[in-house]
C-alpha positions in Angstrom: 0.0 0.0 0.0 3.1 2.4 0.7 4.0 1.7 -2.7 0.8 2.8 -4.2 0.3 5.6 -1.9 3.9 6.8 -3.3 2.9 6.0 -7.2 -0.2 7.8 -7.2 1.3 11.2 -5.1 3.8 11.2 -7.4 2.2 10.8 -10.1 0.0 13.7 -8.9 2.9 16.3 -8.4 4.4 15.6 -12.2 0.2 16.0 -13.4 0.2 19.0 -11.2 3.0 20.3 -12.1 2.3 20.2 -15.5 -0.8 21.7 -15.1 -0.6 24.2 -13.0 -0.1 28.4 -12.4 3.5 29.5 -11.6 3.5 29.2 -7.8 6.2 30.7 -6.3 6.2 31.2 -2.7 8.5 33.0 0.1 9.3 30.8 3.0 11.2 33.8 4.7 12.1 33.8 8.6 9.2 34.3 10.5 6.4 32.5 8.3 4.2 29.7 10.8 2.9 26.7 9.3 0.7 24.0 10.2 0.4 20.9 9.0 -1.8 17.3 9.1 -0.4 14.3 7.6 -1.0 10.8 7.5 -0.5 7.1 6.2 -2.8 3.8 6.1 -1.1 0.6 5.2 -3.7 -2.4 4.2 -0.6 -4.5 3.3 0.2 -6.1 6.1 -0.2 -9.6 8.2 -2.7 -7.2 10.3 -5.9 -5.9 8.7 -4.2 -2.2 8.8 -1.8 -0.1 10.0 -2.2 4.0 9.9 -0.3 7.3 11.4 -2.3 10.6 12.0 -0.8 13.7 13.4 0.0 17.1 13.2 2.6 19.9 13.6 3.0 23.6 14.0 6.6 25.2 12.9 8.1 28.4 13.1 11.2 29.1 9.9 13.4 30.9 12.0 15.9 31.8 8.6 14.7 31.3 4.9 14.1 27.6 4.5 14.6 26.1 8.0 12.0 25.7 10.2 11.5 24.1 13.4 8.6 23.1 15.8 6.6 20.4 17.3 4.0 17.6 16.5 1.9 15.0 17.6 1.4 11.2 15.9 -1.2 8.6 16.6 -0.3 5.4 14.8 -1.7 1.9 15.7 -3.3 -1.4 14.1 -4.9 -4.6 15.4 -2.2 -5.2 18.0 -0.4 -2.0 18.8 -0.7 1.7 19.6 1.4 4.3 20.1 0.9 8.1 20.6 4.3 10.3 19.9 5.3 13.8 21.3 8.4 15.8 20.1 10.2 18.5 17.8 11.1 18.4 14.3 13.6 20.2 12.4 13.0 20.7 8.5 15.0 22.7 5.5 13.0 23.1 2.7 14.9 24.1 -1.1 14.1 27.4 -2.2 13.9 25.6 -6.3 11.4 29.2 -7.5 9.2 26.9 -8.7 5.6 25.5 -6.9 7.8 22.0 -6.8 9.8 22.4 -3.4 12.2 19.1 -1.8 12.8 18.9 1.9 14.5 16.8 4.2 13.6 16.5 8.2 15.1 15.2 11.6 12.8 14.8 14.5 13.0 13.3 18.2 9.9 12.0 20.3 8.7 10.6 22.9 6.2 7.5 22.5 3.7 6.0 24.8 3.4 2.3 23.6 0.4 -0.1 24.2 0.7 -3.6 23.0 -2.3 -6.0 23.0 -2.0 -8.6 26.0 -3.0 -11.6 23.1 0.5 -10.0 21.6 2.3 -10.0 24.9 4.5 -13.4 24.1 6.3 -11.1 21.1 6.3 -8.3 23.2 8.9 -7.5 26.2 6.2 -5.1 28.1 2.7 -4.4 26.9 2.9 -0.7 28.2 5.7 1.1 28.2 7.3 4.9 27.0 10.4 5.0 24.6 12.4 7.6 22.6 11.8 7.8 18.7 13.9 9.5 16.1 12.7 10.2 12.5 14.7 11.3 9.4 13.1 12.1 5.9 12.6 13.5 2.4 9.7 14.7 0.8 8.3 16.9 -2.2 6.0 19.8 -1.5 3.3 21.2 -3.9 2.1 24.4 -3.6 -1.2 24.7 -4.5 -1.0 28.4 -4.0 1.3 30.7 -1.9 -0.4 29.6 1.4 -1.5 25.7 0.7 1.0 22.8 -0.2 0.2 19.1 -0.6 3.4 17.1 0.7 4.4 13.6 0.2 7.5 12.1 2.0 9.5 8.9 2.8 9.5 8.8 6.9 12.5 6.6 8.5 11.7 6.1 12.0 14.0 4.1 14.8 13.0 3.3 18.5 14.8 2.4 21.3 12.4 -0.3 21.6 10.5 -2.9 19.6 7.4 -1.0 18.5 6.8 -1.5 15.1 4.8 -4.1 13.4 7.0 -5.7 10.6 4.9 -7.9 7.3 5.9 -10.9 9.3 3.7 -9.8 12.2 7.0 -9.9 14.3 8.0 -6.4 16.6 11.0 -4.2 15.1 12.4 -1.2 16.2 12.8 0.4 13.0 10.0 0.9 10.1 9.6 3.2 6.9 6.5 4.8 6.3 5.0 6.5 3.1 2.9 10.3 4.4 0.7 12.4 2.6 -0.4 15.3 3.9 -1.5 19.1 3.7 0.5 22.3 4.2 -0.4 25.9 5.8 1.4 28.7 5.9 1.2 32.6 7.5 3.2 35.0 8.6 
């Protein structure tokens, strides 16, 4: 499902970009943004597995921003809630077509199902998460982008559900999501 969710936003940026008005943004220091994102995977030995969340940043130069966010992910066996602070650069390219790349530390709260308990070391417990990632943003207009990215994320424990339906402390997530900026 990551795959397709990657082939279809993808191949929505290159229509989109072929398509559309010359967008050209400023991301100076001092613009806000907010942002909701998310994932669902169907491809997996559980029926799903999806990420919600938010952020709010603050660019404090041209191009780098940082702030904080929130994620809910989860599926048939666990649940985790994440709390933390991001860092992002995003490539002034004059165009609507923008890359990015992001760092990111949390904190998790982690709930595993007590049927899941034998793969598990705890069913409840709190760990540290890093993330690293690229993406593309659209701008849709000066305000509004669409973003899709490529999300590594490592633990410090085993909370991630890998395709054989065995805990990992590592996992790589496709995210689409939608982009708000101010100043």
């Amino acid at each position: 499902m990551n795959r397709l969710i990657l082939t279809v936003g993808l191949g929505f940026v290159v229509v989109a970009t072929a398509c559309a008005a010359d967008v050209t943004p400023n991301i100076d220091e001092g613009t806000m943004e907010m942002r909701l994102h998310g994932s669902l995977d169907t491809d997996t030995p559980l029926d799903y597995d999806y990420q919600i969340g938010g952020a709010f940043g603050l660019f404090v130069m041209d191009g780098v921003e940082v702030g904080v966010g929130a994620n809910a992910r989860g599926n048939d066996l666990t649940t985790h809630f994440e709390l933390g602070a991001f860092a992002e650069y995003v490539f002034d390219m004059d165009s609507s077509v923008r890359p990015v790349v992001f760092v990111g530390a949390y904190y998790a709260g982690v709930e595993v199902d007590d049927d899941y308990y034998n793969k598990a070391d705890e069913t409840d417990f709190d760990t540290a998460v890093g993330k690293a990632g690229a993406g593309v943003l659209y701008f849709l207009r000066d305000s509004v982008a669409v973003e899709l990215s490529g999300v590594y994320s490592f633990a410090a424990d085993d909370l991630y559900v890998d395709q054989d339906g065995n805990l990992e402390d590592s996992n790589f997530t496709t995210v689409l999501g939608l982009r708000f900026y101010w100043d």
